[in-house]
MINUNU-189561 format. One record per residue (C-alpha): residue in three letters; chain; z, x, y. Coordinates in pm, whole numbers, m for minus. Layout:
// MINUNU-189561
{'Ala', 'A', {Z, X, Y}},
...
This chain:
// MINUNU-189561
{'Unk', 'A', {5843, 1573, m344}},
{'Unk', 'A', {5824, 1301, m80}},
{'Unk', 'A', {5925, 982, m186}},
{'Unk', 'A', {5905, 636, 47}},
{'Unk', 'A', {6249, 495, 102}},
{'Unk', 'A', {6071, 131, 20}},
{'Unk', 'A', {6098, 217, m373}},
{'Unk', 'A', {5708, 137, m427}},
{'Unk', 'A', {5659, m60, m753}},
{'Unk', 'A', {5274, 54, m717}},
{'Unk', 'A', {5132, 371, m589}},
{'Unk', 'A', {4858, 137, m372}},
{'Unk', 'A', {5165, 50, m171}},
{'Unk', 'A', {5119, 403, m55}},
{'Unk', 'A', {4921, 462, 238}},
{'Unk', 'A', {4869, 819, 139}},
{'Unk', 'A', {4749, 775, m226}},
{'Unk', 'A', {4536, 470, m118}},
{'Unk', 'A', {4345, 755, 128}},
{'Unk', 'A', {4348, 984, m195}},
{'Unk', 'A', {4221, 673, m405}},
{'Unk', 'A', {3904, 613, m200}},
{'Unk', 'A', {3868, 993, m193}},
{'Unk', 'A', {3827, 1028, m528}},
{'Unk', 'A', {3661, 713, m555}},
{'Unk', 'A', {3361, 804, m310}},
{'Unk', 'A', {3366, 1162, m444}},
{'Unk', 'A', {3277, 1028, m790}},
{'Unk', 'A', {2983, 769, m690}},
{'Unk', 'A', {2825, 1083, m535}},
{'Unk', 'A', {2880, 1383, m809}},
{'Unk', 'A', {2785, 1124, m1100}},
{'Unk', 'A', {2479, 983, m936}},
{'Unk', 'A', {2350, 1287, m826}},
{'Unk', 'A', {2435, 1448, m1206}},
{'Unk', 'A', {2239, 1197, m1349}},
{'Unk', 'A', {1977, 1174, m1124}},
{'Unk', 'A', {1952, 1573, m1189}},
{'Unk', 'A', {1890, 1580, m1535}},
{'Unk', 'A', {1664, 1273, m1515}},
{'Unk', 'A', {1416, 1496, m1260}},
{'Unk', 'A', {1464, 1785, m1521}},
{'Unk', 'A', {1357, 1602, m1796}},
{'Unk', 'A', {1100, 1447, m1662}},
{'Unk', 'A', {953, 1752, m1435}},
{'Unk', 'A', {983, 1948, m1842}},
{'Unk', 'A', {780, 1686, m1980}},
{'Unk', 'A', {546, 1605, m1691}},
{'Unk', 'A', {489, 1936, m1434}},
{'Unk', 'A', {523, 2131, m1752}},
{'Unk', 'A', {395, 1960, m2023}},
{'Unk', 'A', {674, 2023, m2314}},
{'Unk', 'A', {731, 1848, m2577}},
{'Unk', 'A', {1038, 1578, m2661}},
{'Unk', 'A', {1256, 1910, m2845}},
{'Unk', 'A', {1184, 2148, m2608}},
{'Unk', 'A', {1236, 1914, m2252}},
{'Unk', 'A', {1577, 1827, m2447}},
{'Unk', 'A', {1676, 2225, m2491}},
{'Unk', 'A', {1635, 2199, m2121}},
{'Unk', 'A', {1868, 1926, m2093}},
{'Unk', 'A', {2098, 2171, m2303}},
{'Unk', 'A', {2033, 2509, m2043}},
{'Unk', 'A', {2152, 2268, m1772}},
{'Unk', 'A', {2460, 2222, m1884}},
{'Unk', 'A', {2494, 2600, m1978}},
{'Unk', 'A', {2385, 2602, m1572}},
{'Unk', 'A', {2622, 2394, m1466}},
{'Unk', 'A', {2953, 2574, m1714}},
{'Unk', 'A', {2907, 2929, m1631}},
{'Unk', 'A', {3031, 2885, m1249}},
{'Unk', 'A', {3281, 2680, m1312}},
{'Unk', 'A', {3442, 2898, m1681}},
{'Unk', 'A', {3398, 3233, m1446}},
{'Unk', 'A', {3563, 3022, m1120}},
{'Unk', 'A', {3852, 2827, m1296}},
{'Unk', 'A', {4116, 3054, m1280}},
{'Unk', 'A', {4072, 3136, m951}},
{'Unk', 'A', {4061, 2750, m845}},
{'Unk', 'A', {4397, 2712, m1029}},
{'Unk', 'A', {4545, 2970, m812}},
{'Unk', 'A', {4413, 2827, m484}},
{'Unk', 'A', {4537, 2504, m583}},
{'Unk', 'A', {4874, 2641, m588}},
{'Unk', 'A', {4872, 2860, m276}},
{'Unk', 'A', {4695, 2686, m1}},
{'Unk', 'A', {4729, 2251, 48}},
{'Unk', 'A', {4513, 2104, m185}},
{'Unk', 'A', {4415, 1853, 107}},
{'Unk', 'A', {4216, 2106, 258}},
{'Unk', 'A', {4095, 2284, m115}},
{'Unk', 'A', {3969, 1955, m248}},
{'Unk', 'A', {3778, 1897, 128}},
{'Unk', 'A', {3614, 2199, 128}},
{'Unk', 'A', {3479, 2140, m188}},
{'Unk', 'A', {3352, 1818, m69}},
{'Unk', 'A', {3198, 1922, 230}},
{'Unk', 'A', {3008, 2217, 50}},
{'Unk', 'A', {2858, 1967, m235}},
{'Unk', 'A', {2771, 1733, 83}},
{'Unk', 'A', {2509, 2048, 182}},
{'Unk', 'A', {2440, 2045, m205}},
{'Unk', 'A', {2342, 1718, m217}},
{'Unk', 'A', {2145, 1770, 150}},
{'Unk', 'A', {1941, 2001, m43}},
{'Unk', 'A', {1782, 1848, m311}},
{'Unk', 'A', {1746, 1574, m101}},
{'Unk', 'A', {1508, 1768, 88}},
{'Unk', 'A', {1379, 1975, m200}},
{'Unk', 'A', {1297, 1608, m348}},
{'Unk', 'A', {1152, 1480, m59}},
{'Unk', 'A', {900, 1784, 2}},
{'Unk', 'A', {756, 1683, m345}},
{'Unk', 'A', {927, 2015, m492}},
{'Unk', 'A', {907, 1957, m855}},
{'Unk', 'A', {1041, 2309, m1005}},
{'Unk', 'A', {1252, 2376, m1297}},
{'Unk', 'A', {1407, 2697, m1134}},
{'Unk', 'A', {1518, 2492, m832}},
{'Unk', 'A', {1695, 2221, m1026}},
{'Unk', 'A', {1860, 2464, m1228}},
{'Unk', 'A', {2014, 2660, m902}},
{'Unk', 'A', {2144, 2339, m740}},
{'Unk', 'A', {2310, 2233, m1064}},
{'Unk', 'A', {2474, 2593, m1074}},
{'Unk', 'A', {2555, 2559, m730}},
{'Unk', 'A', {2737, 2220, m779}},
{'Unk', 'A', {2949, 2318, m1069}},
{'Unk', 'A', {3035, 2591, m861}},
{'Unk', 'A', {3206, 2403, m597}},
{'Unk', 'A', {3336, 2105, m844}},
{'Unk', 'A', {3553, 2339, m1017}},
{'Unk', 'A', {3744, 2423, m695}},
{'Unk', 'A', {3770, 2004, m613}},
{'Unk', 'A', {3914, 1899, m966}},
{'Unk', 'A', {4204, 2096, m982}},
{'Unk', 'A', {4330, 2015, m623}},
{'Unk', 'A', {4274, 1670, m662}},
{'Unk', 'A', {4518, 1683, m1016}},
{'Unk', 'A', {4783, 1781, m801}},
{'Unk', 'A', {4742, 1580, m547}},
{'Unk', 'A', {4849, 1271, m675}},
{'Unk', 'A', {5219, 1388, m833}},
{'Unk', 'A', {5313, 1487, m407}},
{'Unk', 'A', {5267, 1166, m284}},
{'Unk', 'A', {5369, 912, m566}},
{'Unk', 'A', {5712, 924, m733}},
{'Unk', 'A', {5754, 1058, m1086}},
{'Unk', 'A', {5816, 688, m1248}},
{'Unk', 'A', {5492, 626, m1073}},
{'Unk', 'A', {5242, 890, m1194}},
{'Unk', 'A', {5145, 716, m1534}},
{'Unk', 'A', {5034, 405, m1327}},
{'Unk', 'A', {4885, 628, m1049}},
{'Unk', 'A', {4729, 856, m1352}},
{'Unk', 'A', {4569, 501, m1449}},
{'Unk', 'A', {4496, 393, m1111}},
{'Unk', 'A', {4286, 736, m1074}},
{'Unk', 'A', {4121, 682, m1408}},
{'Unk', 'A', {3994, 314, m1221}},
{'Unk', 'A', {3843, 514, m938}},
{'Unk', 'A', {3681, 771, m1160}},
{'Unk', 'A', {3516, 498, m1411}},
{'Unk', 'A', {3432, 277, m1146}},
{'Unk', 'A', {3261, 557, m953}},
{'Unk', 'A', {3097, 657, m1299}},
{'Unk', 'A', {2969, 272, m1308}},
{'Unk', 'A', {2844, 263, m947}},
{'Unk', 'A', {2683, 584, m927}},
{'Unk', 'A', {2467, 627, m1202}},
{'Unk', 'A', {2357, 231, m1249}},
{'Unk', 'A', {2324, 233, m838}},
{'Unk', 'A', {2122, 583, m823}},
{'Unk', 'A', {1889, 490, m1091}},
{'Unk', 'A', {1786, 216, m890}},
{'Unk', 'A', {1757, 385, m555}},
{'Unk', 'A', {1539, 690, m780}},
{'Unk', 'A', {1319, 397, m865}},
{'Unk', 'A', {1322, 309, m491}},
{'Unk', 'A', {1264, 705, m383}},
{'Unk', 'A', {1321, 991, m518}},
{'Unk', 'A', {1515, 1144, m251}},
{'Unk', 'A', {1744, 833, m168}},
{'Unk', 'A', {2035, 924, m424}},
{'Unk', 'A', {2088, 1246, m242}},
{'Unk', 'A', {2136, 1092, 108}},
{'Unk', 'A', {2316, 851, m78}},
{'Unk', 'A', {2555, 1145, m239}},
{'Unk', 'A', {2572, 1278, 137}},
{'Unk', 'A', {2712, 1021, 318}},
{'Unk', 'A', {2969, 926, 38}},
{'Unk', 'A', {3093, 1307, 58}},
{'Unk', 'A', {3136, 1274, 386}},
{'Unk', 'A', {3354, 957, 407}},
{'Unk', 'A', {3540, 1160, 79}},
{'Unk', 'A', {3641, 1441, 263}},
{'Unk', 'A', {3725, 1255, 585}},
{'Unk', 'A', {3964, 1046, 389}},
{'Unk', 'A', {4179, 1308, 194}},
{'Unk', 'A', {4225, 1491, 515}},
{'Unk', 'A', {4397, 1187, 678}},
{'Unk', 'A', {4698, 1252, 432}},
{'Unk', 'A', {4983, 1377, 576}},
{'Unk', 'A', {5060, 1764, 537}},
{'Unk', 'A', {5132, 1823, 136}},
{'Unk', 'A', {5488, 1996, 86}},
{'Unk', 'A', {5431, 2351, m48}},
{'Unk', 'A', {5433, 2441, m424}},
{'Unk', 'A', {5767, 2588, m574}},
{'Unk', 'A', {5854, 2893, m733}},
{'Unk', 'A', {5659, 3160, m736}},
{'Unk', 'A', {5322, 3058, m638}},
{'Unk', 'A', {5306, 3242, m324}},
{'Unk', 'A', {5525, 3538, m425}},
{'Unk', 'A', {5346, 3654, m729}},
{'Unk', 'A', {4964, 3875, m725}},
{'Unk', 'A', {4707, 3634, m786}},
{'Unk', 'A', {4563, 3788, m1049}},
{'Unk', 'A', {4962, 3818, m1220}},
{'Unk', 'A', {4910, 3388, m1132}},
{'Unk', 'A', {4626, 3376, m1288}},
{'Unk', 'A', {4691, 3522, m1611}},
{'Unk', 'A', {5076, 3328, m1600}},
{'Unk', 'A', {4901, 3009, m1605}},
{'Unk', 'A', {4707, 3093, m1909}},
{'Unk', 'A', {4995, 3219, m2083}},
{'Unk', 'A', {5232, 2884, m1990}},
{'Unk', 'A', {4988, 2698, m2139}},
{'Unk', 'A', {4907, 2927, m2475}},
{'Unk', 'A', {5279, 2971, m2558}},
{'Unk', 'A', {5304, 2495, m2499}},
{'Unk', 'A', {5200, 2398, m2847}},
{'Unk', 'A', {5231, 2064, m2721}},
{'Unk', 'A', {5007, 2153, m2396}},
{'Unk', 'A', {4753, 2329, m2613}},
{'Unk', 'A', {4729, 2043, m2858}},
{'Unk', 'A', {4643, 1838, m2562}},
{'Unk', 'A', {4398, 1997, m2391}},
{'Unk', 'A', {4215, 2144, m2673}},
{'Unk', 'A', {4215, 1826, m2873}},
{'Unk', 'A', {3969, 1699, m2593}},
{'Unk', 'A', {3775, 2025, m2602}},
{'Unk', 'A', {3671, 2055, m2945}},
{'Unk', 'A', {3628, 1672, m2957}},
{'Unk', 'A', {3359, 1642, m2688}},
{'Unk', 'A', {3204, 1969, m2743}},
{'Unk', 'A', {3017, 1804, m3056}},
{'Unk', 'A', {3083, 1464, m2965}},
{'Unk', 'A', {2939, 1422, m2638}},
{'Unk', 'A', {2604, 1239, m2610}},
{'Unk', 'A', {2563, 1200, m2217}},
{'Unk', 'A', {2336, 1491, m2225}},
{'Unk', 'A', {2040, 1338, m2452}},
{'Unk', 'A', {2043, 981, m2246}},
{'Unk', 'A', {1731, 1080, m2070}},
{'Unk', 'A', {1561, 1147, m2416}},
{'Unk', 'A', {1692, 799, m2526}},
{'Unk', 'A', {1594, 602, m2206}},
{'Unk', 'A', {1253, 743, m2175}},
{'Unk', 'A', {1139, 846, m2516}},
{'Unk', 'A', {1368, 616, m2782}},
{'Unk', 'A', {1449, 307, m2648}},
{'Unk', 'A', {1176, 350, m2320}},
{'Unk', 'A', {1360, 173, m2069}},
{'Unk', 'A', {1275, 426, m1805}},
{'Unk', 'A', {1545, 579, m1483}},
{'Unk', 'A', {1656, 208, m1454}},
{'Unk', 'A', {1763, 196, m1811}},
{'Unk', 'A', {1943, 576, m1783}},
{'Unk', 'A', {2189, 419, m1521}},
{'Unk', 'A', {2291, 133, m1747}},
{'Unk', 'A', {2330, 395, m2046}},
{'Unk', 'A', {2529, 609, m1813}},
{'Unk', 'A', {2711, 320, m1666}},
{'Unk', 'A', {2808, 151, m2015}},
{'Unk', 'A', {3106, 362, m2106}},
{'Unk', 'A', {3250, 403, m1775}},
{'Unk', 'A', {3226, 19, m1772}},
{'Unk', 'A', {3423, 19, m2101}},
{'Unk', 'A', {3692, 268, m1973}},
{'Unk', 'A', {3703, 113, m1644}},
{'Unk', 'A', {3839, m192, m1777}},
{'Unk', 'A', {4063, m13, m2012}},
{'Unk', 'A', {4231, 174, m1706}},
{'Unk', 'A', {4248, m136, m1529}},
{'Unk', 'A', {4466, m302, m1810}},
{'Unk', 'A', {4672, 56, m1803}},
{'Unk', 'A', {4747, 41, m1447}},
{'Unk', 'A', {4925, m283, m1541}},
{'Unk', 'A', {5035, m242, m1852}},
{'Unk', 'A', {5064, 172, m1965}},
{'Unk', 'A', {5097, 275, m2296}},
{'Unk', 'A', {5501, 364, m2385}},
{'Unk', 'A', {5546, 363, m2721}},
{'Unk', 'A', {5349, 579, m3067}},
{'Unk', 'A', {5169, 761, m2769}},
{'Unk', 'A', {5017, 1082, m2971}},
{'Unk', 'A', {4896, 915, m3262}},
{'Unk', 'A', {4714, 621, m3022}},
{'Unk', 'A', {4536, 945, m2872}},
{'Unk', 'A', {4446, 1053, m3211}},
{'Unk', 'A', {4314, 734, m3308}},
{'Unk', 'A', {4141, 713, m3002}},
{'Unk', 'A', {3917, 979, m3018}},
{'Unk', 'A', {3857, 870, m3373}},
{'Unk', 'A', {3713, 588, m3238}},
{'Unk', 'A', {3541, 780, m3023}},
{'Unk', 'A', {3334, 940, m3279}},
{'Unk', 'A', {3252, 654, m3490}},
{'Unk', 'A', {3102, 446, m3205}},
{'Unk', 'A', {2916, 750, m3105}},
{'Unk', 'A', {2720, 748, m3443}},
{'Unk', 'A', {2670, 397, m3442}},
{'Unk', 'A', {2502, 460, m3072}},
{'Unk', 'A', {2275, 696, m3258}},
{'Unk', 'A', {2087, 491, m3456}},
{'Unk', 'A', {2073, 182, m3254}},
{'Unk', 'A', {1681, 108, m3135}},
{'Unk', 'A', {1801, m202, m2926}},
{'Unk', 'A', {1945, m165, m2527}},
{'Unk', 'A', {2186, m446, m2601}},
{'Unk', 'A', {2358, m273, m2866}},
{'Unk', 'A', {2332, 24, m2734}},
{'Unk', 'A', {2497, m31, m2416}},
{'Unk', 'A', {2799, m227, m2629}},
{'Unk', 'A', {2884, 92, m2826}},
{'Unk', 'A', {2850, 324, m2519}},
{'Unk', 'A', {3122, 15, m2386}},
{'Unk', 'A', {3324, 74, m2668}},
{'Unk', 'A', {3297, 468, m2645}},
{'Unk', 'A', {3415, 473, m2310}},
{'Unk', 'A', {3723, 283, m2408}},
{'Unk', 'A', {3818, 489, m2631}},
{'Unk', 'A', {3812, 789, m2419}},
{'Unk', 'A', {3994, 613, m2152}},
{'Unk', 'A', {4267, 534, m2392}},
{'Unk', 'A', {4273, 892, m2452}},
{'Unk', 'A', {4224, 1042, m2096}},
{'Unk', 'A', {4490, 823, m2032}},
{'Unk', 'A', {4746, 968, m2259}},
{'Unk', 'A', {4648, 1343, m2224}},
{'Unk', 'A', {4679, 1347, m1860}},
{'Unk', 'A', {4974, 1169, m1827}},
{'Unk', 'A', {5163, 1388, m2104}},
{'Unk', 'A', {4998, 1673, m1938}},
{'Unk', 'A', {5107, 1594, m1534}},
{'Unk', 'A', {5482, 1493, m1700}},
{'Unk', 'A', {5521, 1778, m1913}},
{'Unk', 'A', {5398, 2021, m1636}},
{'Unk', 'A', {5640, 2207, m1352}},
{'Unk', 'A', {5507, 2143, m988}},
{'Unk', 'A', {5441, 2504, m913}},
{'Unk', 'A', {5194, 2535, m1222}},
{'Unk', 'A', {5047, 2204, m1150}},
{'Unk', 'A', {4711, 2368, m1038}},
{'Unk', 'A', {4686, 2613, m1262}},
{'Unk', 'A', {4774, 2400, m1579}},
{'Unk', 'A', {4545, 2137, m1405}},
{'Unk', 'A', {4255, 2438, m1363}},
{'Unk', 'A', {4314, 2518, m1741}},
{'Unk', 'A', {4284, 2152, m1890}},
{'Unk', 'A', {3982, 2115, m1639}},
{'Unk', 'A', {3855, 2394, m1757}},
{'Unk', 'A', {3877, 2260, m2092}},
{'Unk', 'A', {3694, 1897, m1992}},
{'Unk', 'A', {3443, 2106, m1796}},
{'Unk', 'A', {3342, 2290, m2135}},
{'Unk', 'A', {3376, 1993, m2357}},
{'Unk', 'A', {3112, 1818, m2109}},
{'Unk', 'A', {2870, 2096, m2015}},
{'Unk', 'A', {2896, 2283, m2312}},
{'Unk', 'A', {2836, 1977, m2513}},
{'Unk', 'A', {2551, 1945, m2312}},
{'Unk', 'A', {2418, 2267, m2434}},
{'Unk', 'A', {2505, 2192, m2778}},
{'Unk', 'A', {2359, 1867, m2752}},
{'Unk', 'A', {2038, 2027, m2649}},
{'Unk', 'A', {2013, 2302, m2922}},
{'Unk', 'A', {2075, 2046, m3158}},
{'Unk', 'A', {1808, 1789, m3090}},
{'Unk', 'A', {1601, 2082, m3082}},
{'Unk', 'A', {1683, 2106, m3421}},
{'Unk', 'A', {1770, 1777, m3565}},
{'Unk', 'A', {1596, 1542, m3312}},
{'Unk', 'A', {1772, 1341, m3043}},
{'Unk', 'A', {1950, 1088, m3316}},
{'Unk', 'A', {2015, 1382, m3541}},
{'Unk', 'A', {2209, 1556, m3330}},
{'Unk', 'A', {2445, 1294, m3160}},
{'Unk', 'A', {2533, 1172, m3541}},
{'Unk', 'A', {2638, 1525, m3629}},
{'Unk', 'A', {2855, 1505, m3266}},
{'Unk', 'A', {3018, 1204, m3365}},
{'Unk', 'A', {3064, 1346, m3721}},
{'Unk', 'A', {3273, 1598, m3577}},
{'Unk', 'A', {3470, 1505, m3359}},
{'Unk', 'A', {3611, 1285, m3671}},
{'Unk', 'A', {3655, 1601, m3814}},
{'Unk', 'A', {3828, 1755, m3464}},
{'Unk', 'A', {4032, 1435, m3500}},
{'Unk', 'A', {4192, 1526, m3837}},
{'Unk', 'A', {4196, 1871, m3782}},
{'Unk', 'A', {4468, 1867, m3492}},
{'Unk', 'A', {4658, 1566, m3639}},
{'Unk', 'A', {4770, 1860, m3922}},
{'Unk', 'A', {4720, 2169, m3665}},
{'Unk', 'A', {4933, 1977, m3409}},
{'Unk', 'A', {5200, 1807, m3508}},
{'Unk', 'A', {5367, 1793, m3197}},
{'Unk', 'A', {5131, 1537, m3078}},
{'Unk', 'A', {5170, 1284, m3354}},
{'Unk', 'A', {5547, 1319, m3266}},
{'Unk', 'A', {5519, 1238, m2921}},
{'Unk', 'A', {5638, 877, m2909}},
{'Unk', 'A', {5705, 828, m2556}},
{'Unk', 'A', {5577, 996, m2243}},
{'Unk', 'A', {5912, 1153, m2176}},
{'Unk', 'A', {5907, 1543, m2112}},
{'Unk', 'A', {5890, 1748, m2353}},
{'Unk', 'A', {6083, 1988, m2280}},
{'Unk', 'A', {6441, 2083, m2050}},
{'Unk', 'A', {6301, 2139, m1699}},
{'Unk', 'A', {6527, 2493, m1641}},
{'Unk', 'A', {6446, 2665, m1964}},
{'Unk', 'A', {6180, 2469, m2119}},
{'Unk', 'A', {6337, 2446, m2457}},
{'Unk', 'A', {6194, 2204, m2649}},
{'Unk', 'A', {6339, 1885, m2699}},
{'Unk', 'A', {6281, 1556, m2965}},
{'Unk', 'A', {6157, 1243, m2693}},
{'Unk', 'A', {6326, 925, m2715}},
């Protein structure tokens, strides 16, 4: 790993990660805009073009997300190996440059007056095809070009681009939807472009270790599966956020709240959308400053505790204001959380498995979020729009107190410190 002989105390003092930082940053704005600016259309085409009903436009809302996993659970393992073979500059571009013609697309589509459910559903397909190849490159980017004592403040730093991105692009896109229809896409285009242009400005990344390049891919891909089954404390981790935001997740029914519960329109979806990722935004912001050291696993547990509880309270609110200040609180929470697991995660991970133990926990997010979606859907089919998010939050309480028993490991984790003896990965007590 390439370290600058100026001893950064920041990673921004990094020319490199401050190219990867508005990378990511400009990457975000676009997939989050255009996300929500997708299932907006869809909901709204459903109830409009095709004249469903509240339940059934929200099972839609549920089939997208079911759209949107299937690519990316049958393409993860393979992205996890391509991390690790080929320089992730180059993976992560790619990506880019292929949702840029994604996002050229339904601008078009959009502008033509195209209003088809079929359509919006093979875009979104499309795009969580080529996300799943960007997310794991871009997790291992950030441990080549920072130094290790770094990567919890760079881990927090990323965090800022991702929430602020989350902020900008769905409050921003809502508006320029208002404006016309096709202007978010454009939008998405040109901020892909100045993504991928930026990451390939880094310098060459130095190539994985060990046996990345020796071993069949298909002997990789099942490896990086296995490292992570037989890692209590990895599994922990990355399922904890799984199970959590499988039922807890209530992104997907925002459309049914902005146009049918609380009727504050596309304008209205962007602040819903933008409220949590204002709340974690700030929380990463104090992180980058100020990590977490001490009690780390059972602040994650509490975390997503919190989680849950403001997502019920979200539920039954009928007012924007309050709405939009437990959605705040929400995305705190998560940050906190986020925070933790991918720091513990990046730490406790070897270089050479990086992308593969990167693919495996994005994998993991990836269901929790699209997967929610489509249980978010099948439940307001079945319990109505509040119904179903207080039954999410209920559970991922339950998720919460579940792995605090399943897991111990996590609630022992006091510090970020490895967990383990880098040679023979024995485990060992943190200080």
């Amino acid at each position: 790993m390439s370290q600058p002989t100026s001893s950064p105390t920041t990673p921004l003092a990094i020319p490199d990660y401050r190219k990867f930082w508005l990378a990511r940053f400009a990457a975000v704005i676009a997939t989050n805009g255009m996300v929500v600016i997708i299932g907006y259309q869809l909901y709204d085409v459903a109830r409009s073009e095709y004249a469903m009903s509240i339940s059934q436009a929200s099972f839609q809302l549920g089939l997208l997300g079911l759209a949107q996993f299937i690519p990316i659970l049958l393409l993860t393992p393979i992205a996890g190996v391509v991390a690790d073979r080929f320089d992730r500059r180059y993976v992560a571009a790619t990506s880019m440059s292929i949702d840029l013609c994604i996002a050229l697309g339904l601008g078009t589509v959009t502008a033509l007056g195209i209003r088809s459910l079929p359509v919006l559903f093979g875009f979104a397909a499309l795009h969580g095809a080529v996300r799943v190849f960007q997310g794991p490159a871009l997790s291992a980017i950030a441990p080549n070009i920072v130094p290790v004592a770094l990567i919890p403040r760079a881990i927090a730093l990323n965090s800022i681009a991702w929430q602020a991105g989350a902020v900008i692009g769905p409050a921003s896109f809502g508006f320029l939807f208002a404006s016309s229809h096709a202007l978010p896409y454009w939008t998405s285009t040109v901020l892909m472009a100045v993504a991928a242009t930026s990451l390939l400005s880094i310098r060459s990344l130095p190539p994985t270790l060990g046996d990345a390049r020796k071993a069949h891919p298909l002997q990789q891909i099942v490896g990086g599966f296995q490292f992570v089954w037989n890692d209590r404390f990895l599994l922990g981790c990355i399922t904890l956020d799984l199970f959590a935001v499988i039922f807890g997740g209530a992104t997907a029914l925002f459309p049914v709240f902005a146009r049918d519960i609380l009727h504050v329109g596309p304008e209205g979806l962007g602040q819903l959308r933008a409220a949590p990722a204002v709340g974690a935004a700030i929380v990463a912001l104090t992180l980058s400053f100020r990590p977490l050291e001490h009690n780390v696993g059972v602040k994650m547990l509490a975390a997503v505790g919190v989680y849950g509880v403001a997502t019920i309270v979200f539920a039954y609110s009928r007012e924007l204001l309050l709405s939009l200040a437990f959605l705040f609180v929400l995305g705190a929470a998560d940050m906190v959380s986020v925070f933790i697991r991918s720091s513990l995660i990046q730490l406790n991970t070897p270089d050479d498995m990086r992308g593969r133990v990167s693919a495996t926990s994005g994998l993991a997010v990836s269901a929790s979020n699209e997967l929610g979606e489509m249980q978010s859907g099948v439940a307001a089919a079945l319990l109505g729009a509040t119904g179903a998010v207080v039954f999410g939050g209920a559970a991922a309480i339950l998720v919460t107190a579940m792995w605090s028993k399943l897991f111990p490991e996590i609630r022992r984790a006091r510090t970020f410190a490895p967990q383990y003896r880098p040679k023979d990965r024995t485990r060992e007590t943190a200080p």
